[in-house]
C-alpha positions in Angstrom: 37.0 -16.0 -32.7 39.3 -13.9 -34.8 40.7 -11.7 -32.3 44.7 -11.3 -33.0 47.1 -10.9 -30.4 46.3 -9.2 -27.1 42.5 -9.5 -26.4 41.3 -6.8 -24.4 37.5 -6.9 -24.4 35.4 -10.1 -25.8 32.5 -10.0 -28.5 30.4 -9.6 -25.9 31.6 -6.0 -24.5 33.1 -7.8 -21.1 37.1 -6.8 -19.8 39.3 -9.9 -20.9 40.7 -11.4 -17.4 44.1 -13.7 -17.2 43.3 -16.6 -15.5 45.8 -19.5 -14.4 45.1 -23.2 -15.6 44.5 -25.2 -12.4 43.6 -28.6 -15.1 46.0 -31.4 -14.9 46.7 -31.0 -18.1 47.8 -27.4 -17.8 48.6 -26.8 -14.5 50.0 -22.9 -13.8 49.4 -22.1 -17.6 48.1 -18.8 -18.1 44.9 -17.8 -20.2 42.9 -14.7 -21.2 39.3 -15.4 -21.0 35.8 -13.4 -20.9 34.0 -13.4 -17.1 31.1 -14.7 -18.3 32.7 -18.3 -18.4 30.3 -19.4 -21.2 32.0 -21.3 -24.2 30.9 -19.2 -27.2 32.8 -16.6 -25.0 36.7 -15.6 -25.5 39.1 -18.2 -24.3 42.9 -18.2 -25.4 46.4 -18.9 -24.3 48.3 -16.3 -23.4 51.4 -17.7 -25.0 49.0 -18.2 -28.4 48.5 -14.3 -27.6 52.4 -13.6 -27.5 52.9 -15.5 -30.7 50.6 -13.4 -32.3 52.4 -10.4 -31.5 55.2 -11.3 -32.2 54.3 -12.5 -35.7 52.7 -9.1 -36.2 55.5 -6.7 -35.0 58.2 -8.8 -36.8 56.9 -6.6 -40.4 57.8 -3.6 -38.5 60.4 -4.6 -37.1 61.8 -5.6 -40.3 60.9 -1.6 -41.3 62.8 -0.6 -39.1 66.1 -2.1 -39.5 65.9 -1.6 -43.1 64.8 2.6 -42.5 68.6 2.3 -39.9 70.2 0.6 -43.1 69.2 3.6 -45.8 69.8 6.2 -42.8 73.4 5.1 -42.2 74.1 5.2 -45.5 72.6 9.0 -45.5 74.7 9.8 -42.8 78.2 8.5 -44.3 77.3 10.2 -47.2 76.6 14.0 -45.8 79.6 13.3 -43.3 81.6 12.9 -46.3 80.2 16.2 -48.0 81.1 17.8 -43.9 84.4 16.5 -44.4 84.8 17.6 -48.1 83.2 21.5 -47.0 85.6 21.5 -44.2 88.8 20.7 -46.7 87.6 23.4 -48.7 87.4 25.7 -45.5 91.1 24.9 -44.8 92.1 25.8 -47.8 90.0 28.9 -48.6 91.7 30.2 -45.2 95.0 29.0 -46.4 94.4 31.3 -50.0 93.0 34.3 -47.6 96.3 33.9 -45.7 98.2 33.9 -48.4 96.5 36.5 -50.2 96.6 39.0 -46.8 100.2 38.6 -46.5 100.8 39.3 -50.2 98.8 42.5 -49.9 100.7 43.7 -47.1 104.3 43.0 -48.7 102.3 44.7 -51.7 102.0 47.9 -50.1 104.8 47.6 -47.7 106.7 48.1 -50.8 104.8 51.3 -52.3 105.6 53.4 -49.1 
């Protein structure tokens, strides 16, 4: 019928409804399928349904994990830069101590 995944509504306008199998053959197995009961109507499995899902979420998925992998990298490298800016802070306080204290023996000196 060419409805992927999840059906929600058959080609006829109908709510989808999960039945239960009561068939020997399928006893307790799960099933979407339109009210109207008519063959030409929707009828699938629900674990046909899952597969289908799952087969179309495993693209994004895939997105994902590979978006995580270039974001990580992004993150090492501006923590690096952080830790780089905050050498730089040390030492720029460092100089301005220096630099203060020279002043002051500086001028201690002229008076």
């Amino acid at each position: 019928m060419g409805i992927c995944g999840f059906p929600d509504i058959c080609e006829c306008g109908r709510k989808i409804i999960i039945y239960t199998s009561k068939s020997k053959s399928n006893p307790g197995r799960p099933f979407f399928r339109c009210p109207t009961l008519r063959n030409d109507h929707l009828f699938k499995w629900v674990e046909e349904a899952v597969f289908e899902e799952v087969q179309d979420a495993l693209p994004k998925v895939e997105c994902f994990e590979t978006d995580i992998c270039k974001s990580k990298v992004e993150f090492e490298g501006i923590k690096t830069v952080i830790e780089e800016l905050m050498e730089e802070v040390r030492k720029t306080k460092n100089e301005l101590k220096r630099l203060n204290l020279l002043m002051k023996v500086g001028f201690g000196s002229l008076g």
